[in-house]
C-alpha positions as MATLAB code, in Angstrom:
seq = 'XXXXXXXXXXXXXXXXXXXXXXXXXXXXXXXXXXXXXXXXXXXXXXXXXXXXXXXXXXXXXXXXXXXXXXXXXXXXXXXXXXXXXXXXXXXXXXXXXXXXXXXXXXXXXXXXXXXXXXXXXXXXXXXXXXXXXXXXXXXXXXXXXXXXXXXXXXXXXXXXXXXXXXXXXXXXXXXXXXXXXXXXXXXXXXXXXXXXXXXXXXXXXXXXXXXXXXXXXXXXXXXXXXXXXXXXXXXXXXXXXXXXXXXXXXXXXXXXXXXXXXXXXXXXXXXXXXXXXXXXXXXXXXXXXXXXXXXXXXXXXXXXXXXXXXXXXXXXXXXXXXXXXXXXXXXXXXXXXXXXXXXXXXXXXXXXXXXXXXXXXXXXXXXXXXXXXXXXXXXXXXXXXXXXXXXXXXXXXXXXXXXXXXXXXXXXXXXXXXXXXXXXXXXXXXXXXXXXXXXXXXXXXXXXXXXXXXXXXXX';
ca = [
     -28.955   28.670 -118.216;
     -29.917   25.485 -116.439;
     -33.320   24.200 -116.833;
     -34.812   21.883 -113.820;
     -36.444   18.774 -114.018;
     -35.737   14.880 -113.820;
     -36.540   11.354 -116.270;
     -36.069    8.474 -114.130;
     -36.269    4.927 -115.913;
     -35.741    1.760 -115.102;
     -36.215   -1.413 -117.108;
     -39.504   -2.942 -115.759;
     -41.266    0.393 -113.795;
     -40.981    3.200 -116.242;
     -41.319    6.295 -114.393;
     -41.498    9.795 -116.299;
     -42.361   13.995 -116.170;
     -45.600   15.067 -117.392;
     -45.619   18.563 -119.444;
     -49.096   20.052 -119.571;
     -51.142   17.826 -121.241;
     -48.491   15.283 -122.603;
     -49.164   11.709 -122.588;
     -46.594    9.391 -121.333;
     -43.055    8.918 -122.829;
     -41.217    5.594 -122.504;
     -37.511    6.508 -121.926;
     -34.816    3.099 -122.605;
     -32.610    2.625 -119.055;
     -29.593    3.917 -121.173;
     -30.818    6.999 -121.963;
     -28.797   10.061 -120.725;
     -29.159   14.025 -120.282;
     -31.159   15.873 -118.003;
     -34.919   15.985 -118.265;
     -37.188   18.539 -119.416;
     -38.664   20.638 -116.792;
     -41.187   20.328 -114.870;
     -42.776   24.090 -115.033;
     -45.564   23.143 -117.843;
     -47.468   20.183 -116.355;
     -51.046   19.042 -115.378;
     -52.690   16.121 -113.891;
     -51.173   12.426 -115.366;
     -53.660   11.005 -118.163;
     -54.174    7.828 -117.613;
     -52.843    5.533 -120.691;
     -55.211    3.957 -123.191;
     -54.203    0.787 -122.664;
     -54.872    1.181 -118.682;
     -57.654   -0.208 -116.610;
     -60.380    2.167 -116.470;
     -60.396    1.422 -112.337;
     -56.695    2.288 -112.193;
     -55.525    5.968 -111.247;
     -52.570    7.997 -110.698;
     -51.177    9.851 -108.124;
     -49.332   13.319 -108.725;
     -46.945   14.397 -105.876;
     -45.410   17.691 -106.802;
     -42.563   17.515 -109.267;
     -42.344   13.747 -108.449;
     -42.328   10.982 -110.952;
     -45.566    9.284 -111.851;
     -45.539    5.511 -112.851;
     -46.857    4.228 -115.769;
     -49.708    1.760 -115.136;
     -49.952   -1.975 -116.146;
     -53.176   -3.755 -116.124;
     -55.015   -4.529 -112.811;
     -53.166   -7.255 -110.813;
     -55.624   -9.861 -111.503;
     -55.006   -9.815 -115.117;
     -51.195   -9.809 -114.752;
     -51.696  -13.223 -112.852;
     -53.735  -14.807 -115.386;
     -51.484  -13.834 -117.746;
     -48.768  -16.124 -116.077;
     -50.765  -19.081 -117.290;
     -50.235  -18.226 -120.745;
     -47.865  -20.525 -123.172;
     -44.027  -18.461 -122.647;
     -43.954  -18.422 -126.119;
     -46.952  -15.489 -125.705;
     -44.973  -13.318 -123.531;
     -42.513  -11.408 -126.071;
     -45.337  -10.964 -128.646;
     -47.663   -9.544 -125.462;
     -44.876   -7.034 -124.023;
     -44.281   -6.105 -127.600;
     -47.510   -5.136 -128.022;
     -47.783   -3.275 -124.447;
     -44.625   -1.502 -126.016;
     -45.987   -0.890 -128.943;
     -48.771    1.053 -127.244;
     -47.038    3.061 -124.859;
     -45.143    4.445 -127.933;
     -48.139    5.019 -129.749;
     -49.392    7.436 -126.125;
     -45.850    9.842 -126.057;
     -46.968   13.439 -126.904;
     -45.442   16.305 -124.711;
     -47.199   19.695 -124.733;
     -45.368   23.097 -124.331;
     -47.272   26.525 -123.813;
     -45.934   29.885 -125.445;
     -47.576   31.737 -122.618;
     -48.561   35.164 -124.390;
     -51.768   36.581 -122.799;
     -54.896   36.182 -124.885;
     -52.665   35.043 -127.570;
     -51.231   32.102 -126.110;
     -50.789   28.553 -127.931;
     -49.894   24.901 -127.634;
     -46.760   22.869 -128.955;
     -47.416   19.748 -129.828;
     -45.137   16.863 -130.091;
     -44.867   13.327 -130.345;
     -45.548   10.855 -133.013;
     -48.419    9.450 -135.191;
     -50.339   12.544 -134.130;
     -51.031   13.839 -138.226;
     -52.508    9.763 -138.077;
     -54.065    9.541 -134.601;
     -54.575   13.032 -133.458;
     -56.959   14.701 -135.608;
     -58.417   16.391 -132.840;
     -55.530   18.690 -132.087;
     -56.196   20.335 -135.386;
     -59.835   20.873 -135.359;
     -60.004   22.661 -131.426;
     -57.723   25.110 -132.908;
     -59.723   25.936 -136.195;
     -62.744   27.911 -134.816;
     -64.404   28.756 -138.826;
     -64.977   26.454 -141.136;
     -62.429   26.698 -143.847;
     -58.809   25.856 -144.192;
     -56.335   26.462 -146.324;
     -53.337   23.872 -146.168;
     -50.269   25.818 -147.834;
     -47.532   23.301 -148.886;
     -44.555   22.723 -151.131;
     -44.434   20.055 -154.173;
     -42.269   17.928 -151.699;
     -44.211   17.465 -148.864;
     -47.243   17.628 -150.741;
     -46.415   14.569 -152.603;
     -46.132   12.609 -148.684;
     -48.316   14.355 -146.096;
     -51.240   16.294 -147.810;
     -53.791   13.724 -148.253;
     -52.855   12.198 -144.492;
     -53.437   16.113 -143.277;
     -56.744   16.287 -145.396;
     -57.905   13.618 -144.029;
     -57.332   14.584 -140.230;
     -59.169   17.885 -141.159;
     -62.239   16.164 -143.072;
     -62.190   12.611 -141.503;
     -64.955   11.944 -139.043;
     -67.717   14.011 -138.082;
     -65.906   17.340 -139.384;
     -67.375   19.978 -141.287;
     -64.695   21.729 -142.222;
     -64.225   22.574 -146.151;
     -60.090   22.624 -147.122;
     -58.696   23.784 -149.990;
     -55.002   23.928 -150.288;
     -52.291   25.386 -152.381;
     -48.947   24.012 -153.649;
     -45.527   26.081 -153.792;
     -42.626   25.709 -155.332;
     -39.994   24.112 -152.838;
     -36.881   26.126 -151.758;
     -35.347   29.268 -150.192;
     -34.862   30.615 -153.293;
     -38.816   30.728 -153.702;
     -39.295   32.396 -151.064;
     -40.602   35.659 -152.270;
     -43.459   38.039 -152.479;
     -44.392   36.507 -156.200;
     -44.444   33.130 -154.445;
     -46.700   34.181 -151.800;
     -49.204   35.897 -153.986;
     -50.251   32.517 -154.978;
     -51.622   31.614 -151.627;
     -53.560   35.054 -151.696;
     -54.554   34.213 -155.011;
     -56.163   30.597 -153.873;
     -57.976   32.223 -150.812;
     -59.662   34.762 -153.099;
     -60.199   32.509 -155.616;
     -61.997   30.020 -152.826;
     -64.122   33.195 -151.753;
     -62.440   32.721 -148.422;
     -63.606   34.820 -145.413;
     -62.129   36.447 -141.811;
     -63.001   32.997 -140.364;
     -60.580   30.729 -142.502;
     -57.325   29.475 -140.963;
     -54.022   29.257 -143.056;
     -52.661   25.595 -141.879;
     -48.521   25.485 -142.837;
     -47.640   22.119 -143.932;
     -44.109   21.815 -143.831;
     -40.725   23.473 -143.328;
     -39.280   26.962 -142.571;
     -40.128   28.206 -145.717;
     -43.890   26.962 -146.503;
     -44.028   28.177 -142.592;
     -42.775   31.628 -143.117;
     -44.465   32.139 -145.707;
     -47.954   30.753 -144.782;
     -47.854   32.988 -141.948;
     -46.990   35.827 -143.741;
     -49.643   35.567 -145.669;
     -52.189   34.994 -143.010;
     -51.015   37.946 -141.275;
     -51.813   40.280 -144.590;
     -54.945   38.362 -145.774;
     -57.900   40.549 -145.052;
     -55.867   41.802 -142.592;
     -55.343   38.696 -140.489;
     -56.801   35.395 -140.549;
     -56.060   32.501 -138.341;
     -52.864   30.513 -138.464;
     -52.036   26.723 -137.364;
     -48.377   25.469 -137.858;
     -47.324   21.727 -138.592;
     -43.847   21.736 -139.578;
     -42.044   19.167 -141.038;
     -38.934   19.613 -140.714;
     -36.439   19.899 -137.160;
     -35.276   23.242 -138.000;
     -38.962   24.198 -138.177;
     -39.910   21.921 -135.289;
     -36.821   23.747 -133.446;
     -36.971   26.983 -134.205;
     -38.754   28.831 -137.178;
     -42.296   27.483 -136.271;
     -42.139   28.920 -132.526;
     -42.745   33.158 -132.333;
     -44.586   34.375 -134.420;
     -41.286   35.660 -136.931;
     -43.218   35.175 -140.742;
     -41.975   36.674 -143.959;
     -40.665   36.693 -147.322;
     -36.864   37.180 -148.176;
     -35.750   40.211 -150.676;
     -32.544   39.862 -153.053;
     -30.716   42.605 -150.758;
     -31.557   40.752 -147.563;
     -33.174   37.471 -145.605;
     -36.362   37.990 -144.386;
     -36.334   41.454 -144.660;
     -40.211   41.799 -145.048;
     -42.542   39.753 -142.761;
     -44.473   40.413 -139.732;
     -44.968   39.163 -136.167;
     -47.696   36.818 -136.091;
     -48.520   34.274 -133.772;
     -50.002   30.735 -134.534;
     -53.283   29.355 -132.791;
     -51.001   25.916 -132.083;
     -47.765   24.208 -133.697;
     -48.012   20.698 -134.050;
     -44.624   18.516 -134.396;
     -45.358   15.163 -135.495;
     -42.135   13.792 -135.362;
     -42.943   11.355 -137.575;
     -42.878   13.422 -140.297;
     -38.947   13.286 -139.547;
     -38.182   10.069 -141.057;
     -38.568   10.914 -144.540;
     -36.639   14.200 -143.891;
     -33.328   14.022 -146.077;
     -29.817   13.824 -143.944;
     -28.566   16.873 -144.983;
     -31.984   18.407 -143.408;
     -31.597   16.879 -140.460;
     -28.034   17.732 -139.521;
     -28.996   21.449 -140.746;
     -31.816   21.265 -137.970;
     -29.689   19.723 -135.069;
     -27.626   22.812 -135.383;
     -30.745   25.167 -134.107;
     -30.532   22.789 -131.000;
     -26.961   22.816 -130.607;
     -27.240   26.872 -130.599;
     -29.736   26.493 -127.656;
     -27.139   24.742 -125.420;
     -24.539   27.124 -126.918;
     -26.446   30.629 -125.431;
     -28.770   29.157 -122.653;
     -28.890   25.477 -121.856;
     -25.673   24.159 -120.422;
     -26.788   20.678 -119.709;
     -28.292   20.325 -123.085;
     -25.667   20.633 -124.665;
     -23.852   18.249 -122.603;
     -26.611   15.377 -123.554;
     -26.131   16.730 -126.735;
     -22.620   15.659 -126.635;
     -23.601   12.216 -124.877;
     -26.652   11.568 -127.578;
     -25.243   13.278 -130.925;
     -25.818    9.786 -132.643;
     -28.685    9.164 -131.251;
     -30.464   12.067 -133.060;
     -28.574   11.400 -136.378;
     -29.991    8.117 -136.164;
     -33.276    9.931 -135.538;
     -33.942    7.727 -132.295;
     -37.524    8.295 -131.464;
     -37.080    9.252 -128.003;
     -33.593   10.962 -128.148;
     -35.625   13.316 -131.138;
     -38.523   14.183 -129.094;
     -36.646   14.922 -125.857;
     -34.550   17.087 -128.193;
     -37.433   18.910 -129.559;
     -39.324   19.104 -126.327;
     -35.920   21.027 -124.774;
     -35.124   23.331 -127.868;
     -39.088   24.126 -127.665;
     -39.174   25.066 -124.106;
     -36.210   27.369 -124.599;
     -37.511   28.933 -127.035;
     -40.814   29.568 -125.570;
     -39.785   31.017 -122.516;
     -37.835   33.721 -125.051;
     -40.402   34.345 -126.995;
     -42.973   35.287 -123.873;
     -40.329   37.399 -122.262;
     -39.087   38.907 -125.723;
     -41.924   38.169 -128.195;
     -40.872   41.283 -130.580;
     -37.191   41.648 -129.758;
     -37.651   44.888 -128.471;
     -35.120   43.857 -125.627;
     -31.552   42.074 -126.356;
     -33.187   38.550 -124.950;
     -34.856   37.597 -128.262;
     -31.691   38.417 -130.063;
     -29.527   36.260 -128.367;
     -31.499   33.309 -130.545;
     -29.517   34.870 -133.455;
     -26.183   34.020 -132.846;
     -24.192   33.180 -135.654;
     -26.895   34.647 -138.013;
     -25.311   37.353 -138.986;
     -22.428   36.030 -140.564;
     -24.961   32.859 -141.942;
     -27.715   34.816 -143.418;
     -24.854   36.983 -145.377;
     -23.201   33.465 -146.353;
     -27.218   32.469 -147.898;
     -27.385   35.503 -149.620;
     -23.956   35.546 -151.116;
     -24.243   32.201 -152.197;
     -27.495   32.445 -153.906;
     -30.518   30.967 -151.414;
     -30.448   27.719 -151.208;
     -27.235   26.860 -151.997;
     -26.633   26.537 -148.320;
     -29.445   25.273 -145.655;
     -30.225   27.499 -143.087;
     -28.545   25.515 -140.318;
     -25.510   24.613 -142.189;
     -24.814   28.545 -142.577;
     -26.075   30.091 -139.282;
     -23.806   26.580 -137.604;
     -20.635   28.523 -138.793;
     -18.214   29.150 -136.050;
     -14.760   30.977 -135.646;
     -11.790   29.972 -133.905;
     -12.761   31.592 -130.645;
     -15.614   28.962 -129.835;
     -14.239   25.654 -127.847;
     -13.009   22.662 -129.646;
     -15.932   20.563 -128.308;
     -18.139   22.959 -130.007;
     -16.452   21.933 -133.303;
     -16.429   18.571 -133.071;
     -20.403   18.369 -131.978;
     -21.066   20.286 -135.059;
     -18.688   17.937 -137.131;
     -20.328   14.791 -135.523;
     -23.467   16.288 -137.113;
     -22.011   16.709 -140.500;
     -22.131   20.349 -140.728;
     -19.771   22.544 -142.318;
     -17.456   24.255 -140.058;
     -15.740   26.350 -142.724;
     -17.161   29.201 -145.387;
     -17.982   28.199 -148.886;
     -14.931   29.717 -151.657;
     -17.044   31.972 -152.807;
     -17.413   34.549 -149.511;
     -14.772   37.219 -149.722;
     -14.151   39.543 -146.626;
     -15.698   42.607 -148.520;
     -18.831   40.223 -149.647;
     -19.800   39.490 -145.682;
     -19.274   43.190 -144.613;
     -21.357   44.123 -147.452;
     -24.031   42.076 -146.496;
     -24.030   42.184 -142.729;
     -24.296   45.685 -143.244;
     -27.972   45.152 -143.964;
     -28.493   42.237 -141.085;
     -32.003   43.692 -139.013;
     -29.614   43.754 -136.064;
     -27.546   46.830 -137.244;
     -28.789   49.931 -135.070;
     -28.030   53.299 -135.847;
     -25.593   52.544 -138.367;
     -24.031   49.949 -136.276;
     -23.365   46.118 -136.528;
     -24.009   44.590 -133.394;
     -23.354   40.474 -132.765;
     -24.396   37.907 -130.808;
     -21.348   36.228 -129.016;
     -20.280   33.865 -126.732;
     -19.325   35.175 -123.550;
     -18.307   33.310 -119.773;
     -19.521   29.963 -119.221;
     -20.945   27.007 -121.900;
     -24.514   28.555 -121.543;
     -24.370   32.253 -121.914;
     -23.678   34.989 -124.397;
     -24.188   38.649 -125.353;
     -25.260   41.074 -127.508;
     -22.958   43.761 -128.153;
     -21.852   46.244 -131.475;
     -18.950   46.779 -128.575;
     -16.746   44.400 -130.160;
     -13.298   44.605 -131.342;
     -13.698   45.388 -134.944;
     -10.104   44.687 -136.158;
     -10.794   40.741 -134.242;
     -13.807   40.720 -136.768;
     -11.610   41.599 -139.841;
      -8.962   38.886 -138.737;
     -11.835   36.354 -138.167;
     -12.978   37.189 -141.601;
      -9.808   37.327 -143.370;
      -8.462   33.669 -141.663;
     -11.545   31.996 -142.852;
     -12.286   33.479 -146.491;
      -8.100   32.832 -147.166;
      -7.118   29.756 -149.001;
      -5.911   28.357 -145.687;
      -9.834   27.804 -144.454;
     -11.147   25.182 -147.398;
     -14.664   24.599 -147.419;
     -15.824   21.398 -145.991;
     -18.500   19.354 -144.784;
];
């Protein structure tokens, strides 16, 4: 599925796309892949950094330009010593990276909510937090990792200022293998302990995990309280922090108890990204690489073109990426927000056969991306190599048998009257299906080829 929209760039007049409410992006001339679309956009905000006389001009889905200071000042500026000029368009630079923050809406009614992301915005965005709190008490729900990094900095954007809000917050354990109803008794335990009311909001700072779980336990908390998610991670940025899925995992099956409950926003600061471990990163570049995989063609092509880009964790290459994967899957979610319908399902694939790989492992032997990324020897060679350019396995760990995976894919939430149905890959880069109409004997070979000693388990 094709997405519209153009980026144009050009070394001296930066041009770009506004999504609703996003603040300019700076994109380099070399920069490749199509744009983001242009469905989700309002008027142009002006840049800080701007004359206050200055204004801008929206035609349609045309680009808007960037402004530069008034024409008068640009002249003066001439007169300066040369020696001034890189330190002053270093500075301008400086600035315009400081303004990039794109906005995506999960259009769902009354319930509807804002992504955002960019970076710096945990530093220089308090605001975005404290519109979407509408009591006065917060709960920031965290693991020991990120705690140790971003808790005070998220504090501090809560308290700092005029605010009035009173946070408390509650330190997990980090890991899948934590993720459990004991676990998230403790967050009940602080709320209750904090006398906290129908008016608090749970705030989830960090990745799938702390986010699943948070939400969880604002959905069940006097029977719903309000819910803000900041994730830390690109597989939460991606994927797990977008929908409203929350929930605990069981030792017969992943994420077999949760609820649907929507956030009041997700905020992405990107970033929180840098301090993200490799092997986290490559797990999360797999969510995106499914997107282009089941319905976004030409993002996986700029995939392809920028794969080094992200694993370099280029500013702009990472929030383009996160901007596309986010738009993709907010349109699911508001046509398929419960997966009642087949659409919502198709942001499964290769879940069934990765979820039974976590759980036969032991959680957390495997990331999430690294297991749902595993692919069979029907899926193109390019889609290999992308996934090998990310430094993700392509091959099962020793310790998955055939009759381990049927086991546990008998349990995946997509079996249906007794049935196993799959997501899979079907006509054109772009597209796929969900079907239990599959060849069952092809699934038994697929199995058998990759859990033999043939298949070795790499990385």
């Amino acid at each position: 599925m094709a997405l519209s929209g153009r980026v144009a760039s050009t070394a001296q007049s930066i041009s770009h796309h506004h999504s609703a409410r996003e603040a300019p992006i700076t994109l380099p001339a070399s920069f490749s892949g199509p744009a983001a679309p242009c469905s989700r956009r309002a008027p142009c905000q002006t840049p800080t950094h701007a004359s206050p006389s200055a204004a801008h001009q929206r035609q349609g889905c045309g680009p808007c330009t960037l402004l530069l200071p008034p024409a008068g000042q640009r002249r003066g500026a001439r007169t300066t010593a040369a020696a001034a000029a890189p330190a002053a368009e270093a500075s301008m630079l400086q600035q315009q990276e400081e303004l990039v923050m794109k906005t995506v809406d999960v259009s769902l009614g009354t319930r509807s909510y804002p992504i955002y992301i960019g970076n710096g915005l945990l530093q220089h965005r308090p605001e975005l937090f404290r519109k979407h709190i509408p009591g006065k008490k917060v709960l920031v729900v965290t693991n020991e990792n990120i705690a140790k990094i971003y808790l005070d900095k998220t504090v501090q954007a809560l308290t700092g200022g005029d605010s009035q809000l009173s946070v408390e917050s509650v330190v997990l354990p980090d890991g899948e293998d934590f993720k459990t109803l004991d676990d998230v008794a403790r967050v009940w335990d602080k709320a209750l302990q904090s006398r906290m009311d129908r008016g608090t909001t749970f705030l989830a700072l960090g990745g799938g995990v702390v986010g699943d779980m948070c939400g969880f336990a604002a959905a069940c908390y006097q029977r719903g309280v309000h819910f803000i998610q900041v994730p830390t991670t690109v597989m939460a940025q991606v994927d797990s922090s977008v929908g409203g899925k929350t929930g605990v995992n069981h030792p017969l099956g992943k994420n077999m108890i949760g609820a649907f409950y929507q956030p009041r926003a997700v905020l992405c600061d990107t970033d929180t990204l840098t301090t993200l471990p490799d092997r986290e990163l490559a797990s999360g570049i797999s969510e995106i690489v499914k997107y282009g995989l089941i319905r976004d063609a030409p993002l996986f092509a700029w995939l392809e073109e920028n794969m080094e880009k992200l694993m370099a964790r280029d500013t702009v290459a990472t929030a383009y990426a996160i901007e596309r994967s986010c738009i993709n899957k907010a349109e699911v979610v508001a046509a398929d927000e419960r997966e009642t319908n087949d659409l919502r399902a198709t942001l499964n694939l290769g879940h069934t056969f990765g979820h039974a790989i976590e759980t036969g492992t032991g959680y957390g032997t495997l990331l999430h991306g690294e297991a749902v990324g595993w692919i069979d020897r029907s899926i193109l060679d390019r889609t290999r190599t992308l996934l090998q350019r990310a430094r993700l396995p392509v091959t099962v760990p020793p310790e998955m048998s055939v009759d381990l995976f049927k086991s546990l894919m008998a349990v995946d939430k997509k079996v249906s009257a007794g049935k196993l149905r799959l997501i899979l890959l079907k006509g054109p880069l772009g597209s796929c299906v969900v079907t239990g109409d599959f060849d069952t004997a092809k699934l038994d070979e697929t199995l058998q080829h990759f859990c033999s000693g043939d298949a070795k388990y790499s990385v």
